[in-house]
DSSP file (Angstrom, degrees, kcal/mol; ACC not computed):
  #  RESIDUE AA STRUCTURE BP1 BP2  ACC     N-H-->O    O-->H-N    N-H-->O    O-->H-N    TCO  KAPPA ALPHA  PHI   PSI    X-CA   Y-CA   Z-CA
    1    1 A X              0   0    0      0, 0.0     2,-0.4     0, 0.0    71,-0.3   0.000 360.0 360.0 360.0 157.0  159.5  155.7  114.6
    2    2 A X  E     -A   12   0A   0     10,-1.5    10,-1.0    69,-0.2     2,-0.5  -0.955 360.0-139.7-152.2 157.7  160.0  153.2  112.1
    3    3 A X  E     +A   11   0A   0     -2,-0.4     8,-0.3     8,-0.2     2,-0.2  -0.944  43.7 117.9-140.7 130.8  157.7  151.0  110.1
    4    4 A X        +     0   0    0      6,-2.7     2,-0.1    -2,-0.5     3,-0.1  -0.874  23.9 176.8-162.4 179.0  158.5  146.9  109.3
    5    5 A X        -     0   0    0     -2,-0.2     6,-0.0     4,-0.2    -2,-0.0  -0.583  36.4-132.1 163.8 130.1  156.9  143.8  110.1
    6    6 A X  S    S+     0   0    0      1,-0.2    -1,-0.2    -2,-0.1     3,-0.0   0.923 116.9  11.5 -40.9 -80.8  157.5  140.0  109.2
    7    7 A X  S    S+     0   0    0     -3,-0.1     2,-0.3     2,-0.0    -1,-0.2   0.253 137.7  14.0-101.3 -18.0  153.7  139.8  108.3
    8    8 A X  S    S-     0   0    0      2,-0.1     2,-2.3     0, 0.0    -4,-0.1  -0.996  80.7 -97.7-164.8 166.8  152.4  143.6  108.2
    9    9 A X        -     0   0    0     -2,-0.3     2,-0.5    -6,-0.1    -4,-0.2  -0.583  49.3-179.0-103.7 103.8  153.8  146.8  108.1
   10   10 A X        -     0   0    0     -2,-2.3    -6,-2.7    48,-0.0     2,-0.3  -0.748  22.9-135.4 -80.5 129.6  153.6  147.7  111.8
   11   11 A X  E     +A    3   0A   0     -2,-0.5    48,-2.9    48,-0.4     2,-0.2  -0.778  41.8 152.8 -80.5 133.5  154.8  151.1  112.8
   12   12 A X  E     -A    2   0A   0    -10,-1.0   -10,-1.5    -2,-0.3     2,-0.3  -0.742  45.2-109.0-161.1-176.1  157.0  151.0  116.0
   13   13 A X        -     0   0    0     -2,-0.2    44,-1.3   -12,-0.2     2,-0.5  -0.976  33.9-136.9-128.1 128.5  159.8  152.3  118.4
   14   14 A X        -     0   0    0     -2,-0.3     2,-0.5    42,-0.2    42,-0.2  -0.745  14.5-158.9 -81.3 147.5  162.8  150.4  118.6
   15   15 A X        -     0   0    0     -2,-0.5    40,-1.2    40,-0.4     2,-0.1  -0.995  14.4-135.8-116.6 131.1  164.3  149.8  122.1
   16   16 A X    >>  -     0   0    0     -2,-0.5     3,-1.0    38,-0.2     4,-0.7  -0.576  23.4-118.2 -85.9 143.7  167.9  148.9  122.3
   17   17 A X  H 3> S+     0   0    0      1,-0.3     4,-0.9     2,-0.2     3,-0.2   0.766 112.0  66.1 -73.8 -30.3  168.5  145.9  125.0
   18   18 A X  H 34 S+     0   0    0      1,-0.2    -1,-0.3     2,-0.2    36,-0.1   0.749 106.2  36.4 -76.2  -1.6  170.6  148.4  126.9
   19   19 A X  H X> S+     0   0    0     -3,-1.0     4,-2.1     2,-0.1     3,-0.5   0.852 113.1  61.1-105.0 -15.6  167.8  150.5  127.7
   20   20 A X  H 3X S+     0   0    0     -4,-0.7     4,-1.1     1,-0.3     7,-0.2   0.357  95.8  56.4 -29.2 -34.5  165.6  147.8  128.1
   21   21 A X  H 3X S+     0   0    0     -4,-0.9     4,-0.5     2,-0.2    -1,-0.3   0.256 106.5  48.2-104.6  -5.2  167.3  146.4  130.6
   22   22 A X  H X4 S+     0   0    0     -3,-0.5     3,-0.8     2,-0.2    -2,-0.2   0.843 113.9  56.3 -87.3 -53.0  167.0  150.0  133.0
   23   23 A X  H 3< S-     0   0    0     -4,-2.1    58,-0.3     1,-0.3     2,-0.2   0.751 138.1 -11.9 -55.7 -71.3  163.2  149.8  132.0
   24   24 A X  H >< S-     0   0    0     -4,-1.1     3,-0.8     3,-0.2    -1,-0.3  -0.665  85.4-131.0-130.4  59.7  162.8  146.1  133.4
   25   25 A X  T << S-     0   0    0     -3,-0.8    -4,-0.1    -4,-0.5    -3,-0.1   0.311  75.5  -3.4 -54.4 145.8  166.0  144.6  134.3
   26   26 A X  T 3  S+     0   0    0      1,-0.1     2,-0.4    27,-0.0    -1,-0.2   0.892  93.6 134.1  16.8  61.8  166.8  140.8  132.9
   27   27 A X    <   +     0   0    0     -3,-0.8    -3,-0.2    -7,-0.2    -1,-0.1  -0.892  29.5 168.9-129.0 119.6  163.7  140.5  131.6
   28   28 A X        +     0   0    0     -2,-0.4     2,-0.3     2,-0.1    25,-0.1  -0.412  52.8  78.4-107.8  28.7  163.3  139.1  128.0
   29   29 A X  S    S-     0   0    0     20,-0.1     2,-0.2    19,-0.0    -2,-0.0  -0.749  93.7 -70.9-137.8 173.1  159.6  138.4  127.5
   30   30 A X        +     0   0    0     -2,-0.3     2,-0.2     1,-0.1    18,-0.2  -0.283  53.0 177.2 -85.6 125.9  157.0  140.9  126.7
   31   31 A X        -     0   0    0     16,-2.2     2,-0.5    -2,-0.2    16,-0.3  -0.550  29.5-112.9-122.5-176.1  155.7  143.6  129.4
   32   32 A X        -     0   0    0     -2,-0.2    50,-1.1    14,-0.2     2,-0.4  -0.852  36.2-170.2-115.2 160.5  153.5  146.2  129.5
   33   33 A X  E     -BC  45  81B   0     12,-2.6    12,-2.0    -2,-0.5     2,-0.3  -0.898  13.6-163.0-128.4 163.6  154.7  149.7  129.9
   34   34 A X  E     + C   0  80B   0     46,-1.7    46,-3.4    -2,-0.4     2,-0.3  -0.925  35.3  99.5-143.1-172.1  153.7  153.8  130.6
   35   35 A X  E     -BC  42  79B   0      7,-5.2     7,-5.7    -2,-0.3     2,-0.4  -0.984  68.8 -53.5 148.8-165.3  155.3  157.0  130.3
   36   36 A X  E     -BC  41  78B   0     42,-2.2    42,-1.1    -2,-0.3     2,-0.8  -0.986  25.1-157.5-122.6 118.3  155.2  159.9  127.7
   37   37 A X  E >  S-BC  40  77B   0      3,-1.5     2,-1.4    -2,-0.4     3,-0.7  -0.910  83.5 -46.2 -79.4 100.9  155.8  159.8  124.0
   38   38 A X  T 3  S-     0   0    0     38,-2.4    38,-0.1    -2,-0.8    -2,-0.1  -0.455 125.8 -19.5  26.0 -36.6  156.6  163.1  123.8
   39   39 A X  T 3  S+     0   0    0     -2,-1.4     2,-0.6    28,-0.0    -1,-0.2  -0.090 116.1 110.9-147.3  31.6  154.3  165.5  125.6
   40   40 A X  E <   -B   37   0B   0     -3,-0.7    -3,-1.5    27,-0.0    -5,-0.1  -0.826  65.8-134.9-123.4  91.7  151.5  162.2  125.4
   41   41 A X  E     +B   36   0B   0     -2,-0.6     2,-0.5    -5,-0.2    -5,-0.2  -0.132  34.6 172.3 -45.8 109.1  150.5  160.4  128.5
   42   42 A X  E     +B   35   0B   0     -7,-5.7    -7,-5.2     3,-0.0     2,-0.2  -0.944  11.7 163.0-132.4 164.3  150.6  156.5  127.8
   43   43 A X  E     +     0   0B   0     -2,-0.5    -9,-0.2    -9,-0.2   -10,-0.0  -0.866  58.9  37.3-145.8-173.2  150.2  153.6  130.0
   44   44 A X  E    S+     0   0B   0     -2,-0.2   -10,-0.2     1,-0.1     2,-0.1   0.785  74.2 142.1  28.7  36.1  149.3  149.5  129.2
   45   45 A X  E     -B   33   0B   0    -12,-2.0   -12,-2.6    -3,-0.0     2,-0.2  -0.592  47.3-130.1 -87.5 165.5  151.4  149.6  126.1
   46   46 A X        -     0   0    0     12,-0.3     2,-0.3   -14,-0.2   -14,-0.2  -0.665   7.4-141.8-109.2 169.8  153.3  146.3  125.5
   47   47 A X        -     0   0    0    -16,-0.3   -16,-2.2    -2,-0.2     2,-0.5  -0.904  21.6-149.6 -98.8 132.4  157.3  145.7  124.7
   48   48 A X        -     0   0    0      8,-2.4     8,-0.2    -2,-0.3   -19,-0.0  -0.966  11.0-112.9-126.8 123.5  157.7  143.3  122.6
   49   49 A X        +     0   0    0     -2,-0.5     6,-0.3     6,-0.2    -1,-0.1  -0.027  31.2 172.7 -34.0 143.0  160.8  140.8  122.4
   50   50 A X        -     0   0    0      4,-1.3     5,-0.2     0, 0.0    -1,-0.1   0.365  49.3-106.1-124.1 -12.8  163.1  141.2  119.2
   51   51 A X  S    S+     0   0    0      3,-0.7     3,-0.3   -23,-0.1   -34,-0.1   0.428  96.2  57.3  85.9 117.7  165.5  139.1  120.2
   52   52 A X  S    S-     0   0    0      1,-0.2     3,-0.1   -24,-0.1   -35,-0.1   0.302 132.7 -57.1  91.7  -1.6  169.2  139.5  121.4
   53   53 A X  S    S+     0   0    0      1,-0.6   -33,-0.2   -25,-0.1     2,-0.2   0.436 110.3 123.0 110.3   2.7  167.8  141.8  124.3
   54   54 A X        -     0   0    0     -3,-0.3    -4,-1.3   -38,-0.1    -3,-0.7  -0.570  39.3-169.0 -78.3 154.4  166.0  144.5  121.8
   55   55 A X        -     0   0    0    -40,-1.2   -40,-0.4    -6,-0.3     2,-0.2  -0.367  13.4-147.7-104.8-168.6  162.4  145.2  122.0
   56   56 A X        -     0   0    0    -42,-0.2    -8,-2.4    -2,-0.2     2,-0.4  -0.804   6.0-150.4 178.5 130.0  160.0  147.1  119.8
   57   57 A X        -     0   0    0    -44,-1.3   -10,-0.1    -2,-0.2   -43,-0.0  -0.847  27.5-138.4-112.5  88.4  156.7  149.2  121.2
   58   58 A X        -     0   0    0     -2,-0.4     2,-0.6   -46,-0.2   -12,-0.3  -0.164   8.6-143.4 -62.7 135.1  154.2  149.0  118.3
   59   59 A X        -     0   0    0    -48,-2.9   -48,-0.4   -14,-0.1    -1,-0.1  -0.904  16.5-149.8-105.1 100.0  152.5  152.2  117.7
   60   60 A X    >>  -     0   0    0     -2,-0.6     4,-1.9     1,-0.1     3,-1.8  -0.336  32.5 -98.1 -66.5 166.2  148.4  152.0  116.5
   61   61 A X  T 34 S+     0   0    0      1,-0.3    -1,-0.1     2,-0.2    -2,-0.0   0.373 125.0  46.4 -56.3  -6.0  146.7  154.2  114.6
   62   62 A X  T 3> S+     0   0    0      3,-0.1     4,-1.2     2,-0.1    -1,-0.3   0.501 109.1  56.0 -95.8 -34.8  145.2  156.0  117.2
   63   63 A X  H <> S+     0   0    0     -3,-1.8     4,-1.2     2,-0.2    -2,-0.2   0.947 112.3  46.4 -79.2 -58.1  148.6  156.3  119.2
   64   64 A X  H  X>S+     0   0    0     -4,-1.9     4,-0.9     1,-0.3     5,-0.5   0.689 109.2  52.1 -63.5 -15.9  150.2  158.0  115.9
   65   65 A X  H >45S+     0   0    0     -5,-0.2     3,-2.4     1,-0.2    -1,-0.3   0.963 110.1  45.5 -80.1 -50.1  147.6  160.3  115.2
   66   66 A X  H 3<5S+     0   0    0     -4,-1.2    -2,-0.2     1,-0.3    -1,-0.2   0.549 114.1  51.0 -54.8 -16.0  147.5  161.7  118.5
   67   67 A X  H 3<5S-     0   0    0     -4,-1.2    -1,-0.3     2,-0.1    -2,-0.2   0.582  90.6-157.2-110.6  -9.2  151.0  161.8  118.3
   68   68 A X  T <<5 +     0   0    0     -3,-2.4    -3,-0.1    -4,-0.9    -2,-0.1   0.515  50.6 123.6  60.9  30.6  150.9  163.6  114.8
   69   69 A X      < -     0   0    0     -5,-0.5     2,-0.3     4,-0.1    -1,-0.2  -0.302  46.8-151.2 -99.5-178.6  154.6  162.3  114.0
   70   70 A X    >   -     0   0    0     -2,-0.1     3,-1.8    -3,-0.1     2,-0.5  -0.965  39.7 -49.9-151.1-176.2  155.4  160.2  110.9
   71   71 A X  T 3  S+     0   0    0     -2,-0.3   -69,-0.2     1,-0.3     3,-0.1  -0.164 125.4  10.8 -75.1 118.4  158.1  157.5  110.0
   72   72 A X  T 3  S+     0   0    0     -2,-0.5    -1,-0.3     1,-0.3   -70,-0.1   0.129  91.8 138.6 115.8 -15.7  161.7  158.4  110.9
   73   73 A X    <   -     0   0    0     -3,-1.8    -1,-0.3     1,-0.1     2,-0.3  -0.162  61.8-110.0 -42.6 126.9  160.5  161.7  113.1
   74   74 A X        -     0   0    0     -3,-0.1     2,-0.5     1,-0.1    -1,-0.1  -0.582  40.7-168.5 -66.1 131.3  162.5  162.0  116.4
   75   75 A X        -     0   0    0     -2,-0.3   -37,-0.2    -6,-0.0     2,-0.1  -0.783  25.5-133.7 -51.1  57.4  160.3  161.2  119.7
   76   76 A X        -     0   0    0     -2,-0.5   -38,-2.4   -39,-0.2     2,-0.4  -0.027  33.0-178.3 -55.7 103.6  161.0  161.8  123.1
   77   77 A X  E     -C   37   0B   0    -40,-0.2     2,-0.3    -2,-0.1   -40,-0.2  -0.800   9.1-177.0-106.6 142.5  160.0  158.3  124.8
   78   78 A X  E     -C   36   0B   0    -42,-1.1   -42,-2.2    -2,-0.4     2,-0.3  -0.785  16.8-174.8-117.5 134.1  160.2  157.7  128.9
   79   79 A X  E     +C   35   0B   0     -2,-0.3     2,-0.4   -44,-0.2   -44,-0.2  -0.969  16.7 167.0-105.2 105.0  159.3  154.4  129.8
   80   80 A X  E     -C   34   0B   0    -46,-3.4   -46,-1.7    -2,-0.3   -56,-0.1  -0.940  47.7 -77.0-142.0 149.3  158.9  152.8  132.8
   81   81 A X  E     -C   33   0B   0     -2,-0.4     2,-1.0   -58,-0.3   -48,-0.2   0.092  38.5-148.8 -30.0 111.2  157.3  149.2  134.1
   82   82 A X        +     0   0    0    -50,-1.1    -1,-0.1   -37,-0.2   -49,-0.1  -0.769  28.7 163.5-110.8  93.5  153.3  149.5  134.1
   83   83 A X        +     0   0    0     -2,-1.0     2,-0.3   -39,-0.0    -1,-0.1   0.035  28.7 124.1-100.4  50.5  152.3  147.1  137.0
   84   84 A X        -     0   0    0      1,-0.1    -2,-0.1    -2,-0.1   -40,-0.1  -0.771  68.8-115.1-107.2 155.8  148.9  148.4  137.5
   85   85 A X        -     0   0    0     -2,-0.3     2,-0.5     1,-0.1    -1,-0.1   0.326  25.6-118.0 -68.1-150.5  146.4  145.7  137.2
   86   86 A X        -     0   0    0      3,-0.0     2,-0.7   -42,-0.0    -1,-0.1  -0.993  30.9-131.3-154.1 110.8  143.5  145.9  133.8
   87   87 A X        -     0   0    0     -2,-0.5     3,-0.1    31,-0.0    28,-0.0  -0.802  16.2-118.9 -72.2 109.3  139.9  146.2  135.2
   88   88 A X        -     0   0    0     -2,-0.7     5,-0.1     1,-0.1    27,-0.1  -0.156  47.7 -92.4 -18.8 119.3  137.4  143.8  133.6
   89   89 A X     >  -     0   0    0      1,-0.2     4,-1.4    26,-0.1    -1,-0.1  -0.155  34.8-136.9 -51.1 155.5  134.8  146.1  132.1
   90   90 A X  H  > S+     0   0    0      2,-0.2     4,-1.6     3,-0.1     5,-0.2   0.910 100.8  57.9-105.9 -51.4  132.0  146.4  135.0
   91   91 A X  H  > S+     0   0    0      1,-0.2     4,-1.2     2,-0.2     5,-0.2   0.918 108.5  47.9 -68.7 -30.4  128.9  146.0  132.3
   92   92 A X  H  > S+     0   0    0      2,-0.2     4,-1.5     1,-0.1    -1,-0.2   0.996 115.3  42.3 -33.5 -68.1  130.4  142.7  131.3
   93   93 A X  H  < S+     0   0    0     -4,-1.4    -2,-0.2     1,-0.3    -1,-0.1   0.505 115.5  47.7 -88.3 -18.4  130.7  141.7  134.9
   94   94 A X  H >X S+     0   0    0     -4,-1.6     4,-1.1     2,-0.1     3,-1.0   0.876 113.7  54.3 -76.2 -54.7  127.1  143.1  136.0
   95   95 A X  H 3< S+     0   0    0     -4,-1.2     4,-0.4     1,-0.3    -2,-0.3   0.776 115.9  35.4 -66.8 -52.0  125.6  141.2  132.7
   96   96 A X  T 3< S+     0   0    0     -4,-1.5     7,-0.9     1,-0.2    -1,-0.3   0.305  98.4  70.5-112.5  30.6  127.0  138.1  133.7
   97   97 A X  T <4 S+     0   0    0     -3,-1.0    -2,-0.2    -5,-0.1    -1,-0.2   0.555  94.4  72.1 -95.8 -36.6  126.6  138.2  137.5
   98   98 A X  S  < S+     0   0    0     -4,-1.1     2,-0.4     1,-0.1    -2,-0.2   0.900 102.5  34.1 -37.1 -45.0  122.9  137.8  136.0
   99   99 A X     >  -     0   0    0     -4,-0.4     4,-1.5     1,-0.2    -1,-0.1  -0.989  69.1-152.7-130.3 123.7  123.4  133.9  134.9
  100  100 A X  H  > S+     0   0    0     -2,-0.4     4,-2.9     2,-0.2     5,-0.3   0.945  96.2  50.5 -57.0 -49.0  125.5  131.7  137.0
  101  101 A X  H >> S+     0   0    0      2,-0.2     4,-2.3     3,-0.2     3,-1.1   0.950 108.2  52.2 -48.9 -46.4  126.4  129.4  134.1
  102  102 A X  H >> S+     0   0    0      1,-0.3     3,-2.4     2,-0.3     4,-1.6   0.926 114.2  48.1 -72.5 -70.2  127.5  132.4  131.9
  103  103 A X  H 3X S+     0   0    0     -4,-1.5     4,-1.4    -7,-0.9    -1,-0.3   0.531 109.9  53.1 -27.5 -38.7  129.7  133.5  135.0
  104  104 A X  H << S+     0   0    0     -4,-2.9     4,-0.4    -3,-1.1    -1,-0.4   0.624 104.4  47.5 -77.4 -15.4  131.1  130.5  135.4
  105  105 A X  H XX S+     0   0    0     -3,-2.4     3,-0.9    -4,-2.3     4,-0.5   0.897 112.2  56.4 -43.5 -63.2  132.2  129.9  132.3
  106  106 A X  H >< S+     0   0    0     -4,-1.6     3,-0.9     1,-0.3    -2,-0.2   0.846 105.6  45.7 -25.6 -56.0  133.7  133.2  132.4
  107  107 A X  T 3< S+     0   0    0     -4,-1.4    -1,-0.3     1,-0.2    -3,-0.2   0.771 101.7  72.1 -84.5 -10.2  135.8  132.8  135.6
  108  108 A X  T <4 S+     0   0    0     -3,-0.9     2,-0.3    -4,-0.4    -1,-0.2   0.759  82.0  95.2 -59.9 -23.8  136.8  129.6  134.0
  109  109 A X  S << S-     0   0    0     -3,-0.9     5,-0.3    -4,-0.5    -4,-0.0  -0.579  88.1-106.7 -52.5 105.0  138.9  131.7  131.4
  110  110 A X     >  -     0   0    0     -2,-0.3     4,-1.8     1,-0.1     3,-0.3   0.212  44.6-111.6 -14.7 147.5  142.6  132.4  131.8
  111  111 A X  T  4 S+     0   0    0      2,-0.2    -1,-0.1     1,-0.2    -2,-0.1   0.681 115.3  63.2 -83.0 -10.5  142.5  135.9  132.7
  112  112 A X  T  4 S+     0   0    0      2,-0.1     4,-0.3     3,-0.1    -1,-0.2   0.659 101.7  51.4 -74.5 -18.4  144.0  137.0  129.4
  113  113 A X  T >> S+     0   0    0     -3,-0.3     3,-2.2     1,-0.2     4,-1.0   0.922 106.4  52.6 -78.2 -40.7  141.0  135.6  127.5
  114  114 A X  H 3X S+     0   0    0     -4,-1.8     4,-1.1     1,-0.3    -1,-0.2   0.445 105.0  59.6 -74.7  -0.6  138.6  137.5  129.7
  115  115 A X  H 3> S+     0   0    0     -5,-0.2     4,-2.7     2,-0.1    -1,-0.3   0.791  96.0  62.3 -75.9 -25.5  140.7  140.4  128.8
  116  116 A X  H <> S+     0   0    0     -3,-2.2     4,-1.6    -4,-0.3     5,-0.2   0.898 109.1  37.4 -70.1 -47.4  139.9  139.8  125.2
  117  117 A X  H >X S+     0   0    0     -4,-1.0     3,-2.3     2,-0.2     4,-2.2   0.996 112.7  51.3 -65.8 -48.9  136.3  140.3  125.6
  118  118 A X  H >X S+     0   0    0     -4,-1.1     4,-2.4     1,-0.3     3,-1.0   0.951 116.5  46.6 -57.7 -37.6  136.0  143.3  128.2
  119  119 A X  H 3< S+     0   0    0     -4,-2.7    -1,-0.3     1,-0.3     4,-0.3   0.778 110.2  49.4 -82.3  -1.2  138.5  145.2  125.9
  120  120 A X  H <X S+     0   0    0     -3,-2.3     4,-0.6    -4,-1.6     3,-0.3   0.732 112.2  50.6 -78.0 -16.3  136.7  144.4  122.8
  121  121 A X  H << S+     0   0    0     -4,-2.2    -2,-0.2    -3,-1.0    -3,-0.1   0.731 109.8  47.6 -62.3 -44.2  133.9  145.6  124.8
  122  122 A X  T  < S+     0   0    0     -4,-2.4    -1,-0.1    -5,-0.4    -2,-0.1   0.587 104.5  65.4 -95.5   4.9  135.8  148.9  125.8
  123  123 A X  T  4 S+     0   0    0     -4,-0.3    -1,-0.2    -3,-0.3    -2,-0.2   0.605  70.4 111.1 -97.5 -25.9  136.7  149.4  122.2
  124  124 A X     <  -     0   0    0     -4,-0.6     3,-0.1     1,-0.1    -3,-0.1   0.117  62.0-146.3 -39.7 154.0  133.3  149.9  120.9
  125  125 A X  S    S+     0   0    0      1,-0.2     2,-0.4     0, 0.0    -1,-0.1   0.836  77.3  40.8 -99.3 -23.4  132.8  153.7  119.7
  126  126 A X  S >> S-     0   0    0      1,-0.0     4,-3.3     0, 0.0     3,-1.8  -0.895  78.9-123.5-143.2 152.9  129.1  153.7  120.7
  127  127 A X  T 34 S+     0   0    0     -2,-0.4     4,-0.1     1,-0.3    -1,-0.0   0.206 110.8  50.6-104.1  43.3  127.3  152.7  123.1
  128  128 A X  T 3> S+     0   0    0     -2,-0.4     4,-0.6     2,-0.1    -1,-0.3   0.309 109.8  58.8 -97.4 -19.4  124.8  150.6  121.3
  129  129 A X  H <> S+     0   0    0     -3,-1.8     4,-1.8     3,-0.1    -2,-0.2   0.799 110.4  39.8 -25.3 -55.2  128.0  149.2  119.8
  130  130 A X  H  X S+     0   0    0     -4,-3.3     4,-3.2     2,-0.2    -3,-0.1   0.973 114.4  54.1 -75.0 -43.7  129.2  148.2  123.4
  131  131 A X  H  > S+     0   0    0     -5,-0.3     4,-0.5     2,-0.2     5,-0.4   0.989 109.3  51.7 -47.1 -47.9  125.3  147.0  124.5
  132  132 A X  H  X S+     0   0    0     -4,-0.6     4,-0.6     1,-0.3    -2,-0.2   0.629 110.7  43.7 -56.3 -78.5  125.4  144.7  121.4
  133  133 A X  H  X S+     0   0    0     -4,-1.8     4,-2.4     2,-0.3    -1,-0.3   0.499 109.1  54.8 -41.2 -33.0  128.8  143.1  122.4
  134  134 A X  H >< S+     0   0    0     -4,-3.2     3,-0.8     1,-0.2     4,-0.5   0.939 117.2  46.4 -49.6 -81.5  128.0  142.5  126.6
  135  135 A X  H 3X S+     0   0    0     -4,-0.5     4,-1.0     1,-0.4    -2,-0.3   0.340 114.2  40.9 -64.8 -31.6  125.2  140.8  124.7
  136  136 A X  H 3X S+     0   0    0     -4,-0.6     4,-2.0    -5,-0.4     3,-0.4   0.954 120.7  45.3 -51.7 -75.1  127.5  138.9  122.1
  137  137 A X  H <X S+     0   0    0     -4,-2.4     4,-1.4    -3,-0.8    -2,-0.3   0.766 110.8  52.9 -69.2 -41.3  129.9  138.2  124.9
  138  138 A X  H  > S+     0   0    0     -4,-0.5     4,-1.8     1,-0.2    -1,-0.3   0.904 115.8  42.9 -52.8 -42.1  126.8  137.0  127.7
  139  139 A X  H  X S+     0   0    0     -4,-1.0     4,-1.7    -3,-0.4    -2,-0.2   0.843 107.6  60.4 -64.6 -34.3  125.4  134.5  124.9
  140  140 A X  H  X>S+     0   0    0     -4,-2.0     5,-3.2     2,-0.2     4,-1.4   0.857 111.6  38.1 -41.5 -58.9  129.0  133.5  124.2
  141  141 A X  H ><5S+     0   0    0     -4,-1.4     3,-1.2     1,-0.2    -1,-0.2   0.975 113.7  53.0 -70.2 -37.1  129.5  132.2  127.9
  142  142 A X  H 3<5S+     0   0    0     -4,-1.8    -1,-0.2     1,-0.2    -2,-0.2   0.878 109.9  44.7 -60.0 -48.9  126.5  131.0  128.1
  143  143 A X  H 3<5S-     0   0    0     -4,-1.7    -1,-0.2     2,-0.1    -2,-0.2   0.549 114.4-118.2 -78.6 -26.1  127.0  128.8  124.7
  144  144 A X  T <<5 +     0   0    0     -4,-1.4     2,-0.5    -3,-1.2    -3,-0.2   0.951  61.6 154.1  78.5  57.5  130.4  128.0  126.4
  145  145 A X      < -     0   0    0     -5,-3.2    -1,-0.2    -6,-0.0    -2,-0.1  -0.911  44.7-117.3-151.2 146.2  132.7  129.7  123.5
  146  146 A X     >  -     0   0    0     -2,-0.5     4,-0.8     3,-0.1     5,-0.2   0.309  37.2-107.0 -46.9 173.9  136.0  131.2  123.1
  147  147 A X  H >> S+     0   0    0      2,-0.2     4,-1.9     3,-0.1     3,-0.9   0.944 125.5  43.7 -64.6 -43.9  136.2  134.7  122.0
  148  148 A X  H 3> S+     0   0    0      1,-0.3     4,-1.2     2,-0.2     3,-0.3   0.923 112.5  55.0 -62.7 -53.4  137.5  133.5  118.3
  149  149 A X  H 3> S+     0   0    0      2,-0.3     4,-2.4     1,-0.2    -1,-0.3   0.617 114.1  40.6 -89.7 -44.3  134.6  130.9  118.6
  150  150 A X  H <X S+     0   0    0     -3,-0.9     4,-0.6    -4,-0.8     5,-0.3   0.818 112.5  55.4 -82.7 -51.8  132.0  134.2  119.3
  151  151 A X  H >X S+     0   0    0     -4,-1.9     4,-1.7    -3,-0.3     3,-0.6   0.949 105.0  50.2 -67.7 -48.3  133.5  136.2  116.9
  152  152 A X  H 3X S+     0   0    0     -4,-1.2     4,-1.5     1,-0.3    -2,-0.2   0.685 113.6  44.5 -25.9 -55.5  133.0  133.6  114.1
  153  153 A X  H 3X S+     0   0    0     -4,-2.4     4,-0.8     2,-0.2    -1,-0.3   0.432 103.3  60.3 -95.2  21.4  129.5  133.1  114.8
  154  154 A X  H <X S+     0   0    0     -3,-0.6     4,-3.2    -4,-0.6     5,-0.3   0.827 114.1  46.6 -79.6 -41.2  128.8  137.0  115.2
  155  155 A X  H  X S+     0   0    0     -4,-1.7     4,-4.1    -5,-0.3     3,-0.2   0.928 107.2  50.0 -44.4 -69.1  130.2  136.9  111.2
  156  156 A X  H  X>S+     0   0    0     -4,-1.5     4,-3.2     2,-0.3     5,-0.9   0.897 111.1  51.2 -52.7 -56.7  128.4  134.2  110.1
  157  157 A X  H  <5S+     0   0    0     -4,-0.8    -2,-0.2     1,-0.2    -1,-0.2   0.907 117.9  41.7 -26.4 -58.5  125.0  136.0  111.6
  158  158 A X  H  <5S+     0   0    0     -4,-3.2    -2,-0.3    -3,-0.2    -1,-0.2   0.828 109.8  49.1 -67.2 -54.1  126.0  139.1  109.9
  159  159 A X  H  <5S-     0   0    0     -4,-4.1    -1,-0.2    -5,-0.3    -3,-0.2   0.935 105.6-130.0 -75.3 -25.5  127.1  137.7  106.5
  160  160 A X  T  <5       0   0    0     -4,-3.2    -3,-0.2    -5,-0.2    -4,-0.1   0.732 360.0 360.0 101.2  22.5  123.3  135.6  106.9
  161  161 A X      <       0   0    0     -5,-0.9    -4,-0.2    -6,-0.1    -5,-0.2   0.125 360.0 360.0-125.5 360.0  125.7  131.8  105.9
């Protein structure tokens, strides 16, 4: 593990382009992956392009606790190409099956932007956390606004400007 970053210090695994290339072969854009970080079931983690055929698997703070390592500690990573699809959170999709508009706004969405809400949705710790964010995210469609756009005015609620 290693920690750099252009812009933050991100904690990470380098991947060398020749293993990179067993993992997903001539592919140079960003994937998702699963496997084990040492004896630690992961799946939908990203690789991220470095350039020259290297990657980099950014480790969160949640991955690194669980993983109870620290920077420069050896790992044991397997990797391989995670092509299972990402379910849209169900109480989202129940919530706005309610109002056509909000639903249609919704399915109007690139399918990575509707990823943004349900998993901000599935990130909540409690689950009057999560009610209150379906409930962010139904007025949101409704209002016809991005997730940044949502988020912005949840802020603005909160700060009372």
């Amino acid at each position: 593990m290693r920690e750099k970053g252009e812009k933050s210090a991100w904690t990470y695994i380098e991947i060398a382009p020749e293993i990179a290339q067993k993992i997903n072969p001539g592919v140079k854009t960003s994937y998702r992956v699963k496997g084990s970080l040492d004896t630690l079931e992961v799946s939908g983690l990203s690789l991220l392009p470095m350039g020259g055929g290297s990657f980099i698997l950014p480790l969160n703070a949640d991955l690194r606790k669980n993983l109870r390592k620290t920077t420069g500690e050896l790992l044991i990573v397997k990797l391989t190409v995670d092509a299972s699809l990402y379910m849209l959170n169900a109480e989202l999709l129940e919530a706005l099956e309610s109002e056509s508009k909000a639903l249609i706004h919704f399915n109007s969405l690139s399918k990575s932007h509707q990823n943004y809400f349900s998993k901000w949705i599935e990130s909540a710790k409690t689950t009057e956390t999560r009610y209150s964010r379906i409930e962010s995210c139904f007025i949101a469609m409704i209002k016809k606004q991005s997730f940044a756009e949502m988020l912005r005015e949840r802020k603005k609620d909160k700060d009372g400007f």
